[in-house]
PDB file as gemmi writes it, atoms N, CA and C in Angstrom:
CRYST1    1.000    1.000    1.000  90.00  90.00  90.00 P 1                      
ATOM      1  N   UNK A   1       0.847  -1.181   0.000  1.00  0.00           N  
ATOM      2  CA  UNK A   1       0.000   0.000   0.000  1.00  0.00           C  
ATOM      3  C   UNK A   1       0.887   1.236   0.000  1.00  0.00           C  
ATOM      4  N   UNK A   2       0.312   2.363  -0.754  1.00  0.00           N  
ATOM      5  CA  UNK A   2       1.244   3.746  -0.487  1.00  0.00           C  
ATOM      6  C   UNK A   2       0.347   4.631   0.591  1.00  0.00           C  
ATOM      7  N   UNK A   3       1.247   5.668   0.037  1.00  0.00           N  
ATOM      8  CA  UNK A   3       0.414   6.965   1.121  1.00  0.00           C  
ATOM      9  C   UNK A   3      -1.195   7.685   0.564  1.00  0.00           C  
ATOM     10  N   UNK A   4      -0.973   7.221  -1.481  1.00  0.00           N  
ATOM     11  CA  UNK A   4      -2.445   7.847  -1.428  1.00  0.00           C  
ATOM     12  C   UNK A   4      -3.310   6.896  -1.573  1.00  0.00           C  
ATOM     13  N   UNK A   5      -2.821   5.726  -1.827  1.00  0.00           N  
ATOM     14  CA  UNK A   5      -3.982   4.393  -1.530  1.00  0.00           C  
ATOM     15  C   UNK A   5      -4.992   4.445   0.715  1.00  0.00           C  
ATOM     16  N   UNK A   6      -3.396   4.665   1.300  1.00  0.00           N  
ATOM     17  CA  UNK A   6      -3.774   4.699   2.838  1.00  0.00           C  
ATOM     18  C   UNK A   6      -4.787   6.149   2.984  1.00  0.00           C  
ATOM     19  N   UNK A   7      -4.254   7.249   2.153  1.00  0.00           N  
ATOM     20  CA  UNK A   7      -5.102   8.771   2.532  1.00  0.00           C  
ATOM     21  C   UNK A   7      -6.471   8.185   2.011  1.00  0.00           C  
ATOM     22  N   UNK A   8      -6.694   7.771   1.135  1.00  0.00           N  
ATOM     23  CA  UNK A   8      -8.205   7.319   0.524  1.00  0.00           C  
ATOM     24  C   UNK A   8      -8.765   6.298   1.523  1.00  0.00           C  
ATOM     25  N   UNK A   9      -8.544   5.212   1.926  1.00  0.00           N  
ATOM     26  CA  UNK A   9      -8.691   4.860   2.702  1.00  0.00           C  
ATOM     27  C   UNK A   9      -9.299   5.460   4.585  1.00  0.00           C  
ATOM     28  N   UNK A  10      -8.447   6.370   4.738  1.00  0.00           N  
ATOM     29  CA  UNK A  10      -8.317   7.131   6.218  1.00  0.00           C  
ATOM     30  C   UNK A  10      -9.677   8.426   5.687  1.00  0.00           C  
ATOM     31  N   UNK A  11      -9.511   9.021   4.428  1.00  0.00           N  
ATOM     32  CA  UNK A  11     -10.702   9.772   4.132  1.00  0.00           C  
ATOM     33  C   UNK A  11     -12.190   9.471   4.028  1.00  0.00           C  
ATOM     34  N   UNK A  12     -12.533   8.005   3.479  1.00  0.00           N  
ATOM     35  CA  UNK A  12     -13.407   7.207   3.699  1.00  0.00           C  
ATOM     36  C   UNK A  12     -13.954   6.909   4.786  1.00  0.00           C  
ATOM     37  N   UNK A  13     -13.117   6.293   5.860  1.00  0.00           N  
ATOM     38  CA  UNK A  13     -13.327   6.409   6.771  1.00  0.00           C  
ATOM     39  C   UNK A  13     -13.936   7.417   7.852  1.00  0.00           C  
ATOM     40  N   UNK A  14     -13.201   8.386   7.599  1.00  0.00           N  
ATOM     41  CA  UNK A  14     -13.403  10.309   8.397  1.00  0.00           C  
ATOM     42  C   UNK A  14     -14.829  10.337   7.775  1.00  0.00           C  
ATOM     43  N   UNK A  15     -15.111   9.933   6.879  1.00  0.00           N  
ATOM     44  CA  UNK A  15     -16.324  11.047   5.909  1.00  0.00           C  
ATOM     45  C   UNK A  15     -17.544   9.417   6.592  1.00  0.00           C  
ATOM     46  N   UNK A  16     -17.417   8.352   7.216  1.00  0.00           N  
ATOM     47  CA  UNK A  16     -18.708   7.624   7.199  1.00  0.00           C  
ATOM     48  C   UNK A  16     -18.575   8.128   8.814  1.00  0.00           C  
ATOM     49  N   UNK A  17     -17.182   8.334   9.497  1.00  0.00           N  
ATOM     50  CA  UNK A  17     -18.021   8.767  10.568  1.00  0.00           C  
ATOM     51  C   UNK A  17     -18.157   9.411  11.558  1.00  0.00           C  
ATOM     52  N   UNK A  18     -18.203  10.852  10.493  1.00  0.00           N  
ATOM     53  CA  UNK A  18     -18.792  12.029  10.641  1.00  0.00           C  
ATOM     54  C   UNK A  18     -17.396  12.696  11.185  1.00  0.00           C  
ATOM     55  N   UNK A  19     -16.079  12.345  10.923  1.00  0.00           N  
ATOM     56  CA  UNK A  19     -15.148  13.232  11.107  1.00  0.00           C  
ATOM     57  C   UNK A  19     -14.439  14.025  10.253  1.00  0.00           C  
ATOM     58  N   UNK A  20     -13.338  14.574  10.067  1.00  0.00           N  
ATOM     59  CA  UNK A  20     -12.391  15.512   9.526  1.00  0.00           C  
ATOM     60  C   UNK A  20     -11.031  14.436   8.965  1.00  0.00           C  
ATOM     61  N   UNK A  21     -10.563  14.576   8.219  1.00  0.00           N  
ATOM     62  CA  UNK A  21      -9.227  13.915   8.034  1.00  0.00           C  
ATOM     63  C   UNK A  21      -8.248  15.121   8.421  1.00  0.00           C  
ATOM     64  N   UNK A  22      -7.260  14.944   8.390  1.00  0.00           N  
ATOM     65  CA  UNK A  22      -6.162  16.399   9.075  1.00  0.00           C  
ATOM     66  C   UNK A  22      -6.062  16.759   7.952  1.00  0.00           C  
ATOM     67  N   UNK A  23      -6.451  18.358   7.715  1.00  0.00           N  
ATOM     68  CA  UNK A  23      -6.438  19.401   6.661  1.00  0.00           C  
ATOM     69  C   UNK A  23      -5.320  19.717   6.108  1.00  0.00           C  
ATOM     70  N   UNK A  24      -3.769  19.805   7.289  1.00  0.00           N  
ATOM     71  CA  UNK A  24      -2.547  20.318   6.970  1.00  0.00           C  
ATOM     72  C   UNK A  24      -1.852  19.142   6.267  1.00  0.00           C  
ATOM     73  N   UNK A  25      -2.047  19.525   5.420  1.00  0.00           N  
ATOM     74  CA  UNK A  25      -0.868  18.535   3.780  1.00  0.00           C  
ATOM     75  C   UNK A  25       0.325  17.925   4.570  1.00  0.00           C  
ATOM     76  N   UNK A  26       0.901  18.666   4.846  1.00  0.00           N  
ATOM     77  CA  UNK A  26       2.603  18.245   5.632  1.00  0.00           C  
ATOM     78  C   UNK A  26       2.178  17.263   7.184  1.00  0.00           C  
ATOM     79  N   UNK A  27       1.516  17.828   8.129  1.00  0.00           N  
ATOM     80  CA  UNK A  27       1.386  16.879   9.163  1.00  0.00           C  
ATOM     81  C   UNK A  27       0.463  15.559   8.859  1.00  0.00           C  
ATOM     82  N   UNK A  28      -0.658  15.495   7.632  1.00  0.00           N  
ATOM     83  CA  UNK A  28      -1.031  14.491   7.372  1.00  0.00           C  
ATOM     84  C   UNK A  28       0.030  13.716   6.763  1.00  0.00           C  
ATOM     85  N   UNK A  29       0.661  13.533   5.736  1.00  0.00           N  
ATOM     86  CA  UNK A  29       1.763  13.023   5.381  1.00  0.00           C  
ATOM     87  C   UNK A  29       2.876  12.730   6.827  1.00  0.00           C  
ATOM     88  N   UNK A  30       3.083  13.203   7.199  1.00  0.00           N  
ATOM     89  CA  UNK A  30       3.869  12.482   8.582  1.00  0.00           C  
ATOM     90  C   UNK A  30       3.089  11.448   9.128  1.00  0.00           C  
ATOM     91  N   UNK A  31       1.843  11.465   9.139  1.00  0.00           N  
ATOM     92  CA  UNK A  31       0.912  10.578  10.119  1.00  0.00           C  
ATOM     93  C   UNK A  31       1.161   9.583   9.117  1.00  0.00           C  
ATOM     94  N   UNK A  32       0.875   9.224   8.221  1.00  0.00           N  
ATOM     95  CA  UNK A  32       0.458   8.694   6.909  1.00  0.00           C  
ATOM     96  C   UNK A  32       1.661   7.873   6.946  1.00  0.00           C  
ATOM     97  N   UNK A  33       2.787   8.507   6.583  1.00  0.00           N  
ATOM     98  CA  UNK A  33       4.191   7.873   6.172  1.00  0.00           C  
ATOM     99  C   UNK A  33       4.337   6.995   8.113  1.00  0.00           C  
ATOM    100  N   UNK A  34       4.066   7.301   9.058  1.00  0.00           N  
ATOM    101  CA  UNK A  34       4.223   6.664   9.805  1.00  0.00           C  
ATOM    102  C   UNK A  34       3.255   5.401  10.381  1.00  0.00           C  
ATOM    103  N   UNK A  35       2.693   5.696   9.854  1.00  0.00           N  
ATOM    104  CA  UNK A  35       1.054   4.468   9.918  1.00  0.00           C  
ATOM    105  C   UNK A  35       2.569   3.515   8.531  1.00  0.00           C  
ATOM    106  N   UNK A  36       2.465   3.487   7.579  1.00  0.00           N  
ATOM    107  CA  UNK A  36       3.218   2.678   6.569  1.00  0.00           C  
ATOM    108  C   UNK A  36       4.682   2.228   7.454  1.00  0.00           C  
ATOM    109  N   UNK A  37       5.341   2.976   7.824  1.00  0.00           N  
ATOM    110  CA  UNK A  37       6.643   2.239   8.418  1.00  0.00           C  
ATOM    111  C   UNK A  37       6.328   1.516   9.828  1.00  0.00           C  
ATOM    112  N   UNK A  38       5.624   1.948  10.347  1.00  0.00           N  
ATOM    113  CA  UNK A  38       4.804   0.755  11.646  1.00  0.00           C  
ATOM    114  C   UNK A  38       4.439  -0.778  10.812  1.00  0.00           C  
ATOM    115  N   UNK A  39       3.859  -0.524   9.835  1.00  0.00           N  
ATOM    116  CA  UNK A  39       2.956  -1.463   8.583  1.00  0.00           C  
ATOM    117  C   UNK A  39       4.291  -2.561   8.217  1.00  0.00           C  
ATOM    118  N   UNK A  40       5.591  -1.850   7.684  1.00  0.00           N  
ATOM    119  CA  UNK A  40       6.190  -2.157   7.319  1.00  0.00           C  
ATOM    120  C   UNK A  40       7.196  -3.212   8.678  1.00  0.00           C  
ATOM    121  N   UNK A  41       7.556  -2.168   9.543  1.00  0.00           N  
ATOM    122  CA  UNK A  41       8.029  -3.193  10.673  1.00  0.00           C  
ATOM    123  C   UNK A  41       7.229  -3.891  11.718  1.00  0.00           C  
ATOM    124  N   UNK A  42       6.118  -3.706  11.898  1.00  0.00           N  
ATOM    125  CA  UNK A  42       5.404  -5.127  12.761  1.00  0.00           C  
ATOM    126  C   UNK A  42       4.114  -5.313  11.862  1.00  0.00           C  
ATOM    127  N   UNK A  43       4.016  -5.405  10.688  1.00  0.00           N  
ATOM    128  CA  UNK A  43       3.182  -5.796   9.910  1.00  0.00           C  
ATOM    129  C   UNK A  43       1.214  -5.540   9.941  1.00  0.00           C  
ATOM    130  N   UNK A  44       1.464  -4.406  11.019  1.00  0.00           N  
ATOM    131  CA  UNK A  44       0.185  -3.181  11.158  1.00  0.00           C  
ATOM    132  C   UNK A  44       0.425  -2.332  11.266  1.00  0.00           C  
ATOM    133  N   UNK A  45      -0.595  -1.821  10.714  1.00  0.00           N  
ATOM    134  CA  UNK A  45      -0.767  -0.504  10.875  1.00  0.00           C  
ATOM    135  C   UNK A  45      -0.906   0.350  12.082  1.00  0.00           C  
ATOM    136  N   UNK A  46      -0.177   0.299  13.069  1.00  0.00           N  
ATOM    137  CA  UNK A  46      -0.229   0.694  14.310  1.00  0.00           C  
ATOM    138  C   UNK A  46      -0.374   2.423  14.566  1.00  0.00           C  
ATOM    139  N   UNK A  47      -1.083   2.374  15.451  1.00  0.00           N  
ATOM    140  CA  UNK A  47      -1.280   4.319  15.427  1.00  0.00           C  
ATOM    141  C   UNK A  47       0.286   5.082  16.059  1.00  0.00           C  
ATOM    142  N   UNK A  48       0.680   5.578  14.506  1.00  0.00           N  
ATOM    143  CA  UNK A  48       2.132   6.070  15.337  1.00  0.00           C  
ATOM    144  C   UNK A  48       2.423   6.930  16.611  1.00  0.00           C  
ATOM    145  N   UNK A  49       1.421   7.477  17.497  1.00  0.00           N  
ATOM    146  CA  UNK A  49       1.447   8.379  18.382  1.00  0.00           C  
ATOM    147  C   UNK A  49       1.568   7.447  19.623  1.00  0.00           C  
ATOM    148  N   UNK A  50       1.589   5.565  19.356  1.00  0.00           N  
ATOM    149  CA  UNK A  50       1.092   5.100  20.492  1.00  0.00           C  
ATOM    150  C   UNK A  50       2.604   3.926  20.942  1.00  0.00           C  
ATOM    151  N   UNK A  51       2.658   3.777  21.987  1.00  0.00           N  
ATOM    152  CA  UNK A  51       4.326   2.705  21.513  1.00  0.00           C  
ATOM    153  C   UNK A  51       3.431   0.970  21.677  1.00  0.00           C  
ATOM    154  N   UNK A  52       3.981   0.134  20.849  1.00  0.00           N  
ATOM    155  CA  UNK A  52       4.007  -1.151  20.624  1.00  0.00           C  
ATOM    156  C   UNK A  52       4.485  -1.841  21.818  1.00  0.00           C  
ATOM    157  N   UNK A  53       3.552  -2.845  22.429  1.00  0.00           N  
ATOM    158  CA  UNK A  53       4.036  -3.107  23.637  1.00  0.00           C  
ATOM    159  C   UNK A  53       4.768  -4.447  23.279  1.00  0.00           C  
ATOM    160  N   UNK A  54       4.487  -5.446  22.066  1.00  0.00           N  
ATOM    161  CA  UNK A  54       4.701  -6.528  21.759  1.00  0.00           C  
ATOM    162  C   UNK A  54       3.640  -7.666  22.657  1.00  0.00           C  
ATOM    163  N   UNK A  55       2.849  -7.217  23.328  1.00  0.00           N  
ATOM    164  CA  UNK A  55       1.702  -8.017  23.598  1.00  0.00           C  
ATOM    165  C   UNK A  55       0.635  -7.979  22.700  1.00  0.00           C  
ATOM    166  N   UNK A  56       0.301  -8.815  21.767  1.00  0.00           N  
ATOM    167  CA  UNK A  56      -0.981  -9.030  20.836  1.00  0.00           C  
ATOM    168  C   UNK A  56      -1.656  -8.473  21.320  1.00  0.00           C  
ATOM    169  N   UNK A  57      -2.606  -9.031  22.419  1.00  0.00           N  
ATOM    170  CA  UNK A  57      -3.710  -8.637  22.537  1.00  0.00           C  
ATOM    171  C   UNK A  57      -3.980  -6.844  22.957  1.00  0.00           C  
ATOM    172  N   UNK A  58      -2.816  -7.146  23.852  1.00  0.00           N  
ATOM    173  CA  UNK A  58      -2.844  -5.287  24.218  1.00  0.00           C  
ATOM    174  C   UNK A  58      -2.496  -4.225  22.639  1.00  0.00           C  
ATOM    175  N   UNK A  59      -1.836  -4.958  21.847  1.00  0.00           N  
ATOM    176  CA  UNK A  59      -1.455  -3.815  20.345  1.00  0.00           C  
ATOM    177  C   UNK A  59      -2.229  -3.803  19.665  1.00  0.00           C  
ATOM    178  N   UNK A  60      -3.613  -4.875  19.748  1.00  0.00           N  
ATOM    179  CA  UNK A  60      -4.645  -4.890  18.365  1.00  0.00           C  
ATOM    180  C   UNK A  60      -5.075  -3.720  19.128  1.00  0.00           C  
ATOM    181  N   UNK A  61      -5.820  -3.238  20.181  1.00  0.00           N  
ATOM    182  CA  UNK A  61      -6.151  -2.270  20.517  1.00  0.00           C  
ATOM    183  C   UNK A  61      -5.409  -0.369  19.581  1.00  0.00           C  
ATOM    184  N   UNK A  62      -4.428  -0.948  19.570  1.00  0.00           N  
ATOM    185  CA  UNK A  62      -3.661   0.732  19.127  1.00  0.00           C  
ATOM    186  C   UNK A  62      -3.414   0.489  17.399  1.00  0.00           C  
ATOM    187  N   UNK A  63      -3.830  -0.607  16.505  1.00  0.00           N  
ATOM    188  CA  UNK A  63      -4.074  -0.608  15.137  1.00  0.00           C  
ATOM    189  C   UNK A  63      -5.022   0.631  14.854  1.00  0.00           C  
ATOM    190  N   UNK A  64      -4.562   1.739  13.908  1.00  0.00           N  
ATOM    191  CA  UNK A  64      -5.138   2.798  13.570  1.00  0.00           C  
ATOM    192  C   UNK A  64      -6.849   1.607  12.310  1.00  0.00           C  
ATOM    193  N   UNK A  65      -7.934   2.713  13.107  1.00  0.00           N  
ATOM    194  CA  UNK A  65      -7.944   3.769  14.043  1.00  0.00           C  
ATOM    195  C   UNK A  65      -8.370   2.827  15.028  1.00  0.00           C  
ATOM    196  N   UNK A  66      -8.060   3.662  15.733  1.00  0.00           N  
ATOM    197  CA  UNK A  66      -7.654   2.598  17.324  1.00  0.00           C  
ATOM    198  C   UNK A  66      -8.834   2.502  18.503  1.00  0.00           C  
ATOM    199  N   UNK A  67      -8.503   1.525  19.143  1.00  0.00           N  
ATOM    200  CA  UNK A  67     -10.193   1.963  20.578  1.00  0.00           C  
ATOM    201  C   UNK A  67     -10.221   3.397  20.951  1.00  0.00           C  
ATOM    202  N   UNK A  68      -9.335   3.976  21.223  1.00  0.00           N  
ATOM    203  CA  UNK A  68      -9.481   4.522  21.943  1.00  0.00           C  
ATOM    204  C   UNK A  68      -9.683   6.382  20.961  1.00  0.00           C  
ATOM    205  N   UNK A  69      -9.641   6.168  19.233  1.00  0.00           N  
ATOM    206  CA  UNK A  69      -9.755   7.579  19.014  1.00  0.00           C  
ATOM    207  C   UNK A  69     -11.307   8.026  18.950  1.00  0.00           C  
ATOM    208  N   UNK A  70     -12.279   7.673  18.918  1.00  0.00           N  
ATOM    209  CA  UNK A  70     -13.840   8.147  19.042  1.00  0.00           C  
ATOM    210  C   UNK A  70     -13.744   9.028  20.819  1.00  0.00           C  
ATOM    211  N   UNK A  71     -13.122   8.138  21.646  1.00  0.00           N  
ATOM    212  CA  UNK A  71     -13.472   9.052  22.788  1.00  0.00           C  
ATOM    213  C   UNK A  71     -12.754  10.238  22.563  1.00  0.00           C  
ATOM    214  N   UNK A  72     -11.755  10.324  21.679  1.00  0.00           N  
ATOM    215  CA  UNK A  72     -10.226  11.441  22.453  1.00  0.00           C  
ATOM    216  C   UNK A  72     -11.152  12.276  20.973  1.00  0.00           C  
ATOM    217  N   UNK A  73     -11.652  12.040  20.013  1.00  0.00           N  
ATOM    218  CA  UNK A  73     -11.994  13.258  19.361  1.00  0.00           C  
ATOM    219  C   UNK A  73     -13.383  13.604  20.026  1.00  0.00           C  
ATOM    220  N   UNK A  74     -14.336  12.654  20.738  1.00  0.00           N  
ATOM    221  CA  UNK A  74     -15.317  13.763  21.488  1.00  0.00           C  
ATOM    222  C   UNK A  74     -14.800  14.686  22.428  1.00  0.00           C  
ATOM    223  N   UNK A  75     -13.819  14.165  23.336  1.00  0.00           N  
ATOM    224  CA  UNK A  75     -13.127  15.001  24.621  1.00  0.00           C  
ATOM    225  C   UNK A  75     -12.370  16.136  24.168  1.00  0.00           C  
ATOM    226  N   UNK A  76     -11.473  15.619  22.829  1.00  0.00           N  
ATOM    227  CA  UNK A  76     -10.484  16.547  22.890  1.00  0.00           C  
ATOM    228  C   UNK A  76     -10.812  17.278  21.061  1.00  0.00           C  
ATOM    229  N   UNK A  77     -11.432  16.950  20.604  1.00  0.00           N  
ATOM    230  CA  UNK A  77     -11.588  17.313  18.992  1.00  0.00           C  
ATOM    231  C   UNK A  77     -10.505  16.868  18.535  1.00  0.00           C  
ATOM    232  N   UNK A  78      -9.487  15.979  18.684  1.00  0.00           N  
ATOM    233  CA  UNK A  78      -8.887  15.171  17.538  1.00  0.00           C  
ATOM    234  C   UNK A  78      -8.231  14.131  18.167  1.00  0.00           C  
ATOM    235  N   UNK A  79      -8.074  12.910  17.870  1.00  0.00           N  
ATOM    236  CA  UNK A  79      -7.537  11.835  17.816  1.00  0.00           C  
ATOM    237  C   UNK A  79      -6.325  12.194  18.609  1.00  0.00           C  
ATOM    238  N   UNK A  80      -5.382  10.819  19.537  1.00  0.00           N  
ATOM    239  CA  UNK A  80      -4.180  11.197  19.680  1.00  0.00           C  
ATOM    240  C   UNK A  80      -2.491  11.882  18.619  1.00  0.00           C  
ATOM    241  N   UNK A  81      -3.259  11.034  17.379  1.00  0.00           N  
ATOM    242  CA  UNK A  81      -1.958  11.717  16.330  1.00  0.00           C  
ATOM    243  C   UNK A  81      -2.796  12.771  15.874  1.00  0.00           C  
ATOM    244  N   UNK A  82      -3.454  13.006  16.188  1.00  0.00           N  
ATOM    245  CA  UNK A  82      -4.241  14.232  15.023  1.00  0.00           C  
ATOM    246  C   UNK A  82      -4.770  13.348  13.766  1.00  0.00           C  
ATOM    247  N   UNK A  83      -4.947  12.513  13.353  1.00  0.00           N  
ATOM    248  CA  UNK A  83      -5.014  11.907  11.639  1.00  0.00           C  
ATOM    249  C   UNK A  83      -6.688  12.208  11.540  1.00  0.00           C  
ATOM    250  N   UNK A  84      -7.675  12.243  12.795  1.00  0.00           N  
ATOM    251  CA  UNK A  84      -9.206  12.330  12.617  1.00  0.00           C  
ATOM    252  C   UNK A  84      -9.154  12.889  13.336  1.00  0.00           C  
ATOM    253  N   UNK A  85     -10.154  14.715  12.689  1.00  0.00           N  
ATOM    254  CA  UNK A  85     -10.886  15.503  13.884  1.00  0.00           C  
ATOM    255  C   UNK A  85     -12.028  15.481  14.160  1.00  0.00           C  
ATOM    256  N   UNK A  86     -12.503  16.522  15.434  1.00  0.00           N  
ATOM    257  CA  UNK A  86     -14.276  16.521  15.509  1.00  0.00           C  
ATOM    258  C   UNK A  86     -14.532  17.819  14.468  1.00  0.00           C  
ATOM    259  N   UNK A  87     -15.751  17.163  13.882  1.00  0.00           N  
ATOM    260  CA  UNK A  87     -16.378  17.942  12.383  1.00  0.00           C  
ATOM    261  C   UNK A  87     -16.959  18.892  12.723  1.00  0.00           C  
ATOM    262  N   UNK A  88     -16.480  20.338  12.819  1.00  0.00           N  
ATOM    263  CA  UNK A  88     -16.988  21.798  13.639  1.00  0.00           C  
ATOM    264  C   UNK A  88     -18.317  21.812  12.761  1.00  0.00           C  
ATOM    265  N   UNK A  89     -19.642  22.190  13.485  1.00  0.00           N  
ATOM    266  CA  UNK A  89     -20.646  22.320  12.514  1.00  0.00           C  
ATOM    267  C   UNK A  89     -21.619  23.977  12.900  1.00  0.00           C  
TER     268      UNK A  89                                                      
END                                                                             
């Protein structure tokens, strides 16, 4: 997979539910390129903002997008990496 196969993907996603993808070109591409080199060395897509504990069961949890980003964009309006915001209306 590349970065605009994964952005289409991560935009799809944002748009069914009901969020923002990150607007800024340059910090999305950091998120992006780091979701792929996680991909690349433990073979998921792991949310780069989060560290890999090497316990399965505890890391499926932090595979982007992860348990825990729906709460952190109601609380906080965006995800821990920033990659999904809350949709200002």
């Amino acid at each position: 997979m590349n970065k605009k196969e994964l952005k289409k993907i991560c935009q799809d996603y944002a748009k069914k539910q009901g969020f923002l993808l990150q607007p800024d070109p340059v910090l999305l591409d950091r998120i992006l390129e780091g979701l792929l080199n996680r991909e690349k060395i433990y073979g998921l897509r792991y949310c780069p903002c989060r560290r890999v504990t090497g316990d399965i069961e505890e890391d499926r949890k932090i595979v982007c997008p992860c348990i825990y980003h729906k709460e952190e964009i109601k609380d906080e309006g965006h995800c821990k990496c920033m990659l999904f915001l809350k949709k200002i209306e």
